[in-house]
C-alpha positions in Angstrom: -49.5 -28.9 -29.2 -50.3 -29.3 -32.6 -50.5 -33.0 -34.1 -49.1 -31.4 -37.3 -45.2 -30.8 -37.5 -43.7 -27.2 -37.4 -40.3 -25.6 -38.8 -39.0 -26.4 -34.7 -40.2 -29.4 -33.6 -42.6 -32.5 -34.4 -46.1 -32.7 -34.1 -48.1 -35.1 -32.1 -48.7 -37.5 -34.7 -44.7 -37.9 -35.5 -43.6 -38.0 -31.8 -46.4 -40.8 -30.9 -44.9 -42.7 -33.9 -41.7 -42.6 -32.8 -42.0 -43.6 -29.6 -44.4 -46.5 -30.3 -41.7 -47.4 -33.1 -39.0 -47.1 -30.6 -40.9 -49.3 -27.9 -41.9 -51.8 -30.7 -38.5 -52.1 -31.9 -36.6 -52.8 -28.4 -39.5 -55.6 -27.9 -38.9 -56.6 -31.0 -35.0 -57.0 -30.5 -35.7 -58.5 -26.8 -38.3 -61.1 -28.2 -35.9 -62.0 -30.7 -32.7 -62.7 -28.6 -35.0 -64.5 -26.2 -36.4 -67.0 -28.8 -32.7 -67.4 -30.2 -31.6 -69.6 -27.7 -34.4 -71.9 -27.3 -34.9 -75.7 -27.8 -36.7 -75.9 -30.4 -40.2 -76.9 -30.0 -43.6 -75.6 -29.4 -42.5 -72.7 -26.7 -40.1 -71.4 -29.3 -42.6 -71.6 -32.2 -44.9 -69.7 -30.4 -42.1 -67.7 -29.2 -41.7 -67.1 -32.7 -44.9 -66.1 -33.8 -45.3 -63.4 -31.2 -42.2 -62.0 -32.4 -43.9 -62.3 -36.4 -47.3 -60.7 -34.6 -45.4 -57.8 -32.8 -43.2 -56.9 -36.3 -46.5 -56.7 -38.4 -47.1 -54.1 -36.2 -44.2 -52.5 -36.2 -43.9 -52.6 -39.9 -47.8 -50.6 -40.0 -46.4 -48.1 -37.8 -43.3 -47.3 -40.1 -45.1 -47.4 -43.2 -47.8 -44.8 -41.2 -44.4 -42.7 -40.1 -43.1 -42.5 -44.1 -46.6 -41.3 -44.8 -47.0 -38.7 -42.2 -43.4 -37.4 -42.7 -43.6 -36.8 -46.4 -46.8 -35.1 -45.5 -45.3 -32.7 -43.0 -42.9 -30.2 -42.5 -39.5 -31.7 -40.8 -38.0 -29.7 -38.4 -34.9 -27.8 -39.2 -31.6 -28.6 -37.2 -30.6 -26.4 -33.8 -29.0 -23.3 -34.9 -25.4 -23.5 -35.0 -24.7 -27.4 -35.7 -22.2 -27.9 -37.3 -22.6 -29.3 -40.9 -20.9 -32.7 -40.0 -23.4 -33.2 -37.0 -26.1 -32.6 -39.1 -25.0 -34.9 -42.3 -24.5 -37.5 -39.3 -27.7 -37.0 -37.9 -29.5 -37.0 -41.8 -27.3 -40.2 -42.5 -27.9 -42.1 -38.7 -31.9 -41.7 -39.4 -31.4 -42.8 -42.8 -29.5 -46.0 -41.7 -32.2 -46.3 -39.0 -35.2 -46.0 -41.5 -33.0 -48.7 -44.0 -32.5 -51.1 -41.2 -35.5 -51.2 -39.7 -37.3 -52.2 -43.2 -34.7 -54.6 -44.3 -34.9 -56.3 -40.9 -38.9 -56.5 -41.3 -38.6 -57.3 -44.5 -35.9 -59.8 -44.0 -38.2 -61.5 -41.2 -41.2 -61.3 -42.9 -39.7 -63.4 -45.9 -38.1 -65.5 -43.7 -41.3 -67.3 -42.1 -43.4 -67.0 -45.7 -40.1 -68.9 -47.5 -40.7 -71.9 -44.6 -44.3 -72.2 -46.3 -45.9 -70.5 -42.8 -48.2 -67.6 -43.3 -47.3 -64.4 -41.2 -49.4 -64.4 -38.2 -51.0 -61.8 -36.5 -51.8 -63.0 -32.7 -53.8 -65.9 -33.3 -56.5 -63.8 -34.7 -55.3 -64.4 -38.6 -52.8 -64.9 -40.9 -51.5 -63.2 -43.7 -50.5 -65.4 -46.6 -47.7 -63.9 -48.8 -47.4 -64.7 -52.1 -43.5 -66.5 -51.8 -43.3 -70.0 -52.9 -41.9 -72.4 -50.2 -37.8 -72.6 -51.0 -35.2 -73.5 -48.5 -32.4 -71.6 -49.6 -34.3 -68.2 -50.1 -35.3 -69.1 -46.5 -31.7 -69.4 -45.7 -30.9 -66.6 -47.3 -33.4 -64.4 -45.7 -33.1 -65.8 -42.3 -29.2 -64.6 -42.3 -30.3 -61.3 -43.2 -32.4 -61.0 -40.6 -30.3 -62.6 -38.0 -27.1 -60.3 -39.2 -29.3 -57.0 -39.3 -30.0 -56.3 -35.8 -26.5 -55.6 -35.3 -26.5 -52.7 -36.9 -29.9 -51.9 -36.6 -28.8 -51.7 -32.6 -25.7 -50.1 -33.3 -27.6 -46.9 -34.6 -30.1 -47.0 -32.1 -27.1 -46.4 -29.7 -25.8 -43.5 -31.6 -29.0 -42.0 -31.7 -29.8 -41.9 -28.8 -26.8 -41.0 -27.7 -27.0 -38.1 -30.0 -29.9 -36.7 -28.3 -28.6 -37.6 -24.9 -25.8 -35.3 -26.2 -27.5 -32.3 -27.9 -29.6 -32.3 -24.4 -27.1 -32.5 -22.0 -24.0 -31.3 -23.5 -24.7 -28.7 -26.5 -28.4 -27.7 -24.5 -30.1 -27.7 -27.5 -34.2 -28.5 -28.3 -33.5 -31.3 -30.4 -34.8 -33.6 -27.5 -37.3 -31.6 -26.1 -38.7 -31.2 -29.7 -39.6 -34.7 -29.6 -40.4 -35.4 -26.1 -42.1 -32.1 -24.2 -41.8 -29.8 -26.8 -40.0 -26.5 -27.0 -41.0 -23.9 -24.6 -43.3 -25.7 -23.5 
């Protein structure tokens, strides 16, 4: 297997991405509803900034998969989809890349409007350049709080969508980004 992408199916480099994206995101969203509901406190702070650490992260990788894919070849759709399956799918990852920023994003300003540097698992911080202002945190933090909705939402369609193209239309489009095709 090649790390670059091909006209059928994505490279190394693009599949480890996703799935480290994918795994990144569901901790993120777990971490996230755990800390929600906490008193808060020193458990939830830290709770917190482990959520901050592992979103930094998260954030690389995406920035790293916007690289790489306008540097590569992206795989054309099955043969015979139908047009509205494939303006869904183009649309879907489009809301998926959106969402995922904005709710980075939205995080990320959230803690650097409280005045907090972001931290990065107790081994530094990274200062950004926001002045301390309560309603801008306010303002952020609702973003962020309403943004996973959706952001979850489409994760359920697309992986639905793959479970679908697999197991219903027997297509490659999971196999190209799992195994491979023929492979």
């Amino acid at each position: 297997m090649t790390s670059r992408n091909t006209s059928i199916q994505w490279g190394l480099v693009a599949k480890a991405l996703h799935w480290l994206i994918a795994i990144g995101i569901f901790w993120l969203l777990w971490l996230g509803l755990e800390q929600a509901d906490m008193e808060r406190g020193p458990e939830k702070t830290a709770a917190r900034m482990t959520h901050a650490s592992w979103a930094i992260l998260v954030l690389s990788l995406m920035i790293l998969r916007v690289v790489w894919r306008f540097m590569n070849e992206t795989p054309a759709h099955p043969e015979g989809l139908p047009g509205w399956q494939r303006m869904s799918a183009t649309l879907v990852h489009l809301g998926l890349y959106i969402a995922v920023f904005v709710q980075l994003v939205a995080g990320a300003m959230t803690v650097a409007t409280n005045g907090v540097p972001l931290p990065f698992f107790d081994l530094f911080s990274i200062p950004l350049p926001v002045a301390e202002d309560s309603d801008a945190h306010h303002f952020w933090e609702e973003i962020h709080e309403f943004v996973w909705k959706p952001l979850a939402a489409l994760v359920a369609v697309h992986v639905l969508a793959a479970l679908y193209n697999h197991f219903v239309r027997k297509n490659d489009v999971l196999r190209r980004m799992t195994v491979g095709v023929g492979d």
